[in-house]
N, C-alpha and C positions, 0 to 999 in steps of 0.2 A: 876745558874750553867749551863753550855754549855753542851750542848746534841745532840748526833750522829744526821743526817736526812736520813737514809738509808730506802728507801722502800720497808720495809719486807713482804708485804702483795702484791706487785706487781707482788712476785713469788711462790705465794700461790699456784697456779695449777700446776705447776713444784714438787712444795717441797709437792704438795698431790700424786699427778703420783708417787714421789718417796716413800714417805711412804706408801701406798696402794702396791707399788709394795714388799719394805721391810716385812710388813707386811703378804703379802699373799707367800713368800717367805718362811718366819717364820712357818707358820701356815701349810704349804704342808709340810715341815720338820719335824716338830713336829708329825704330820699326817702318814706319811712315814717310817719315820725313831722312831720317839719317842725320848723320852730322855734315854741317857746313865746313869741312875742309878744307885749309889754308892750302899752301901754296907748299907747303913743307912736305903736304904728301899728295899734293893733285899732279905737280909741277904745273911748270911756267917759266917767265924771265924776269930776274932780275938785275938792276941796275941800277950802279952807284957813282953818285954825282957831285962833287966838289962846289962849295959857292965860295964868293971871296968873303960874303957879309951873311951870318948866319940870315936862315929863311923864315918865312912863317911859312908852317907847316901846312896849314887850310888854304895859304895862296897857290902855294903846289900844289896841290889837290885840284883846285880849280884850275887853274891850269891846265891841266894834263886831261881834265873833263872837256875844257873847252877846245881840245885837241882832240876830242875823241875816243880818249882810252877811259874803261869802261871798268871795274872788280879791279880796281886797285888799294894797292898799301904803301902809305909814304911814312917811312920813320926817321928820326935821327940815326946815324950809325958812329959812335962814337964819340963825335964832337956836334956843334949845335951848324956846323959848315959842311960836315957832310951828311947826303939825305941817300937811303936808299929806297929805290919804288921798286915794287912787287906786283905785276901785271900778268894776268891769265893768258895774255896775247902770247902767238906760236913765234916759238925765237925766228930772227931772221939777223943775218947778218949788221945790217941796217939800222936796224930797230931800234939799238941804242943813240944812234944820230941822231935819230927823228925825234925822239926821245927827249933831247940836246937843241935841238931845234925849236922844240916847241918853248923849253925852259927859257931859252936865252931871250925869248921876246924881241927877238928880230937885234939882236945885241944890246939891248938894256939893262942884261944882267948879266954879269961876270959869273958864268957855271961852266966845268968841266965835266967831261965822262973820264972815271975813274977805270970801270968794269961793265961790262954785258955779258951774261951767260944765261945759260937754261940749265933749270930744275927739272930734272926728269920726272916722267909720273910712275919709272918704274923703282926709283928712289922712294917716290910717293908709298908706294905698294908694300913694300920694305918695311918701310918704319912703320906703317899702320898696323903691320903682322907684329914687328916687333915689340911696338909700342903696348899692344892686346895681349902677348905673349908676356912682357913682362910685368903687367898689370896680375895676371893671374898665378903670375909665377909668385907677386908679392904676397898675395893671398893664400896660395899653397903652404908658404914658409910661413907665417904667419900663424895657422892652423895646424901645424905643427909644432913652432912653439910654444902656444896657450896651450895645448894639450900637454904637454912634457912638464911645461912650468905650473900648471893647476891642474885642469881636470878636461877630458874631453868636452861635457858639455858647456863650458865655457870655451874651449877651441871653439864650436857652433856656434855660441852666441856672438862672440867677437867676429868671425870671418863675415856670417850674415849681415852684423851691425856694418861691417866696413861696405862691402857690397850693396847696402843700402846708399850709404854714404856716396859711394863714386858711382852712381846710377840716378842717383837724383841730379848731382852735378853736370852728368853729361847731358839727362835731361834738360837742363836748365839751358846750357849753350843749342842743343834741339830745337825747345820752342822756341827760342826767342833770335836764332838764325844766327848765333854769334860765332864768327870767326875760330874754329879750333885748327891750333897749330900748335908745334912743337912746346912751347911755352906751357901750353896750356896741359898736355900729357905732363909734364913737369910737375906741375900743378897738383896733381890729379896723385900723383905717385905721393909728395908732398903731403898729403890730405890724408891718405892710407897711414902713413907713419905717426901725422900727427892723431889723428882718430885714436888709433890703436892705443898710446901714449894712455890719452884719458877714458879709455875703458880699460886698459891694465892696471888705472888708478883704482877706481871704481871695483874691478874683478880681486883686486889682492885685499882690499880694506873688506869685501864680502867672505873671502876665504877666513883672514883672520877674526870675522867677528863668528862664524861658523865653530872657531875654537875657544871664543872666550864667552859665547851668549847661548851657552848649551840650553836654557830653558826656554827660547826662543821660537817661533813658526816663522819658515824661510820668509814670507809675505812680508812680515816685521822687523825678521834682521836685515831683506834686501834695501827696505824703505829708511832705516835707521844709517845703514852701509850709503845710501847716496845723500843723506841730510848730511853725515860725516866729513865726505868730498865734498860736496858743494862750493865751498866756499873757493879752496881751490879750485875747483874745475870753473867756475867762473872768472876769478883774478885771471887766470891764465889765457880764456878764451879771449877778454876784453880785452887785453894787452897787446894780444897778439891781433884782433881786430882793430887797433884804433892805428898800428902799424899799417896794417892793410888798407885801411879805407885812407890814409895821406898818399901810400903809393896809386892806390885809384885815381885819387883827384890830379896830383901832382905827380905824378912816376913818368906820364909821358906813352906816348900810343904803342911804343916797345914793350913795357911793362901791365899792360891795361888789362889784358885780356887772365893772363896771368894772375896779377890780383884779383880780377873777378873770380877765376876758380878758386884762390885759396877763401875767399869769403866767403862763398858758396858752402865750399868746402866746411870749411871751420864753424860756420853757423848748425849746419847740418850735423857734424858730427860730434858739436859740445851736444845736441839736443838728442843724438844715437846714445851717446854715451850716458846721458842720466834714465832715458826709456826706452830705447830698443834692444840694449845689450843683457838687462836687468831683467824685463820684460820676458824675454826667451829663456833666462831662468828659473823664472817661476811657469813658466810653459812646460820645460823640459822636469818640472817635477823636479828641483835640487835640492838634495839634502844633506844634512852633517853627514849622514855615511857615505856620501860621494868624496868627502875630502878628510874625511879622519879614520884612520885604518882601524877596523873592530878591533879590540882587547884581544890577547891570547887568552883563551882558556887556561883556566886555572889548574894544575894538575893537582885530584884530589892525595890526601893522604892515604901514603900505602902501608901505613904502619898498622900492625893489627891492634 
């Protein structure tokens, strides 16, 4: 089978300049600014609202603007008849009436209230330990299986390349103030596995060319090992983006955010996976004798 000859590793320094720059980019942001946190872990009240004739979504919206409520979230939940809003405002008994009030436009609109509750913020607090806790818990495991199943310094390369991966992601929802909520940790978790996937691609075709291109300098079998994959890791990445970017458009304001992490996501870590994870192997100095056990000595003859 014919295979690219592009040399990916000639622009190794360039393509770390730029990830080091992305990266610390990401990480002042975060640092700075923080992340814009949904309602999943700030708390607030939510409230669910029955119509007889499905709504348009941006009419509620205004609505509920031209009422005064202010940091809200209006989704479908369910059916295209039931809407739920998600508002910063301090529960109150009440709240959801007023709420009902404002919707029904003095009775021109047949809406019901289904539900009113509050989201605690100590729920909030919760899941964002959790949610951080099990992010780095996937990375622990993770760094222990690449070590077990190849070689430690590719556990390094993989766990780095992933860490890159979900830092620039969260970066991105950073600067640009987007909504992170539970969806989006999903997301985010998501991105980790699939990352991992196409640098295990990449990592296992680099071990096996290490036992069939003995006359080789690692610089050449790594560059030879990603022309190899290529083809795959790209059918795979576009497939999985052309999926993504219909749910973007058409998924609907429940699914939005979501699809933007995985896009994020998946763009970022097809592009870890052909130079950041590779990259760190010719960094960390990898050679055939990291993965092919020296020969036994030969016991000489004891015969006189």
């Amino acid at each position: 089978m014919k295979t690219t000859n592009i040399p990916f590793m000639a622009y190794r320094k360039v393509v770390a300049m730029f990830s080091i720059a992305m990266v610390l980019i990401s990480l002042g942001s975060l640092v700075v600014k923080g992340l814009p946190f949904g309602l999943d872990f700030t708390g607030g009240t939510l409230i669910e609202v029955q119509y007889a004739d499905a709504p348009v979504l941006d009419d509620v919206r205004a609505q509920l603007g031209a009422g005064g409520y202010q940091d809200i979230i209006v989704q479908n939940f369910g059916s295209p008849t039931d809407v739920v809003v998600r508002m910063a405002n301090a529960f109150t008994p009440t709240l959801g009436d007023e709420v009902l009030q404002v919707l029904r436009q003095d009775g021109a609109v047949a809406v019901e209230l289904m539900r009113s509750e509050f989201v605690g913020a100590q729920v909030g607090e919760e899941l964002r330990e959790q949610g951080g806790l099990g992010m780095l818990l996937a990375l622990a495991i993770v760094m222990v299986y690449v070590a077990v199943r190849f070689q430690f310094k590719f556990s390094v390369a993989s766990v780095v390349a992933l860490a890159h991966d979900v830092t620039i992601t969260l970066g991105v929802f950073s600067i640009f103030e987007i909504e992170f909520d539970l969806t989006v940790l999903a997301a985010l978790l998501a991105v980790i596995g699939y990352s991992l996937n196409d640098t295990i691609v990449v990592c296992d075709r680099i071990r096996e060319n290490f036992r069939i291109m003995r006359d080789t300098t690692p610089y050449e079998l790594i560059n030879e090992s990603i022309n190899q994959t290529l083809g795959r890791t790209l059918i795979t990445s576009l497939t999985t983006l052309f999926v993504l970017v219909v749910l973007f458009f058409f998924g609907g304001e429940a699914i939005h955010n979501f699809s933007l992490a995985l896009l994020v996501g998946i763009l970022v870590g097809t592009y870890s996976s052909i130079f950041v994870a590779a990259s760190l192997l010719l960094t960390q100095n990898i050679t055939k004798e990291d993965l092919i056990p020296a020969p036994k000595e030969e016991f000489e003859d004891e015969m006189p």
